[in-house]
C-alpha positions as CSV (number, residue, x, y, z in Angstrom):
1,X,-122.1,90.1,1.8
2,X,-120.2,86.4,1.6
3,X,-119.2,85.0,4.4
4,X,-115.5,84.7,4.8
5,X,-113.6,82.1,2.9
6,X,-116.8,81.5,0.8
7,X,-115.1,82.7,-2.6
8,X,-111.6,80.7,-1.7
9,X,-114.3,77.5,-1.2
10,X,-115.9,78.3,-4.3
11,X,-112.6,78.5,-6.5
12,X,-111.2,75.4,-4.7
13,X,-114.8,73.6,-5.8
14,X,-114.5,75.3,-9.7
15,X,-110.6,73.8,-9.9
16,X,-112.0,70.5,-8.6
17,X,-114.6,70.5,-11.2
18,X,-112.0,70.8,-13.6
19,X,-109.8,68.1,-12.4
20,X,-113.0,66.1,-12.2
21,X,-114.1,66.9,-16.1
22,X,-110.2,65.9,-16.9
23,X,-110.9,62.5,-15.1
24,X,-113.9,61.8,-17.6
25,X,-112.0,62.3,-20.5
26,X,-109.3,60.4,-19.3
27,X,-111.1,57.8,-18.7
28,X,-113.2,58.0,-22.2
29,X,-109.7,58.4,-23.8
30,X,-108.8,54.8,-22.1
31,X,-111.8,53.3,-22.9
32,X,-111.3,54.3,-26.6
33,X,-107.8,52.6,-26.5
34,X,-109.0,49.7,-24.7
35,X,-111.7,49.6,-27.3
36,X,-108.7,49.5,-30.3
37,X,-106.8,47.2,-28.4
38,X,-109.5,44.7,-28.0
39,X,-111.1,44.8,-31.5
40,X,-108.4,45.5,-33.7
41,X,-104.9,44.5,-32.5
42,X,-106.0,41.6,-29.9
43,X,-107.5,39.5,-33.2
44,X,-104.6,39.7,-34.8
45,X,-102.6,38.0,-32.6
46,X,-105.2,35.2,-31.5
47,X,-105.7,31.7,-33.1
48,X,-109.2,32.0,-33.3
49,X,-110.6,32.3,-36.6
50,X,-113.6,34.5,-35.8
51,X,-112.6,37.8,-35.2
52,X,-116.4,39.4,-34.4
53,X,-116.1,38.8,-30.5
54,X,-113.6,41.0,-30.1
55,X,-114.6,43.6,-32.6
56,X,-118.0,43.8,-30.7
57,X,-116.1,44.2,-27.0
58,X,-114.0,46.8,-28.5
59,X,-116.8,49.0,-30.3
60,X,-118.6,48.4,-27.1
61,X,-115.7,49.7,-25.0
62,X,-115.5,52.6,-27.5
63,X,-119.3,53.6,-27.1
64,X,-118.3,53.9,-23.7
65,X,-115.5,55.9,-24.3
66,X,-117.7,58.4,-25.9
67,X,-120.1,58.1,-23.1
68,X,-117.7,59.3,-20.4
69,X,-116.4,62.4,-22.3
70,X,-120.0,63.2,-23.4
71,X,-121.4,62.9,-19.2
72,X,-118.4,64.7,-18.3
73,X,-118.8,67.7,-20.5
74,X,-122.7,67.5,-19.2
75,X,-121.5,67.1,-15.6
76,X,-118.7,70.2,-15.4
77,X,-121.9,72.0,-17.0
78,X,-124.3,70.9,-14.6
79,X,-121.6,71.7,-11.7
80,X,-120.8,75.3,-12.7
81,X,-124.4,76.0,-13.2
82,X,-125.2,74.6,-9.4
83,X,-122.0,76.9,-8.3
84,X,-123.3,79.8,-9.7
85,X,-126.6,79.0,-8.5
86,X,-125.1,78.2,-4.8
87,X,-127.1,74.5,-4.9
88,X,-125.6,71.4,-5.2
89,X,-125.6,69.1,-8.8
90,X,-126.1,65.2,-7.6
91,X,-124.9,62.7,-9.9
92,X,-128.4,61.1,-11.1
93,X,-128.7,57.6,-9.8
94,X,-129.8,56.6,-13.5
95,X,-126.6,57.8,-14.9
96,X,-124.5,55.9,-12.1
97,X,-126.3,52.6,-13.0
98,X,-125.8,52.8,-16.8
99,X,-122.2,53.4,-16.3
100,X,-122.1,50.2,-13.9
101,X,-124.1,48.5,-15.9
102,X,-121.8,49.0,-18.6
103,X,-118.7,48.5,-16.9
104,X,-120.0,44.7,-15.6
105,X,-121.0,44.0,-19.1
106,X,-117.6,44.5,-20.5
107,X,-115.9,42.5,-17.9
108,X,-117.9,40.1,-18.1
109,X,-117.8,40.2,-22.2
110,X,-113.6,40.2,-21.3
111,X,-113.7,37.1,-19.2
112,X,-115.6,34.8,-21.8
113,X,-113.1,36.3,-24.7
114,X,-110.8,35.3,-22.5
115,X,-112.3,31.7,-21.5
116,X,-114.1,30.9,-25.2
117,X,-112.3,32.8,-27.3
C-alpha cells in the first residue's frame, strides 16, 4: 500500500511534466520565429548588401528550435517512464551543455550582426 498523499504527489509531478514539455515547445516555437525574423525579414530591412550572416543566425536559431521541441518530447518521455518506475529522470549534463553552448553561440553570432553587419 502507498503512503498517503503519494498518488496526489504523483499527479501534481505528471501535470508538472506537462507544463514543463509545453515550455519546450514554446521555447522551440520562439526560436523558430526568432530564426525567421533574423534570416528573412531582418535582411530586408538592412543596408548591407550580404544577406548570408543573417540567413546563417536564423537557420541556426531554427535548428535550435527543432532541438528544444525534439529534447522535450524525449524529456516528458524520460519523466513519465521515471514516474512509473518511482526513480528520478536527471537532465544529462551533456544535453545541458549543448543547449548552452548553443545559446552563447547565437548571442554572440547576434552581437557581431549587430556590430559588423
Amino acid at each position: 500500500m502507498r503512503e498517503p498523499g503519494v498518488e496526489d504527489a504523483t499527479r501534481r509531478t505528471r501535470l508538472a511534466n506537462e507544463r514543463t514539455y509545453l515550455a519546450w515547445w514554446r521555447t522551440g516555437l520562439t526560436s523558430l520565429a526568432v530564426g525567421i525574423g533574423i534570416g528573412k525579414l531582418l535582411p530586408e530591412h538592412t543596408s548591407t548588401g550580404s544577406s548570408w550572416p543573417y540567413e546563417v543566425v536564423g537557420a541556426a536559431f531554427s535548428v535550435l528550435g527543432v532541438a528544444f521541441i525534439v529534447t522535450g518530447l524525449q524529456r516528458v518521455r524520460a519523466v513519465e517512464d521515471a514516474l512509473d518506475r518511482g526513480i528520478f529522470a536527471p537532465l544529462g549534463e551533456r544535453l545541458l551543455f549543448l543547449l548552452v553552448g548553443a545559446g552563447a553561440l547565437l548571442g554572440l553570432g547576434v552581437i557581431a550582426l549587430i556590430v559588423f553587419a
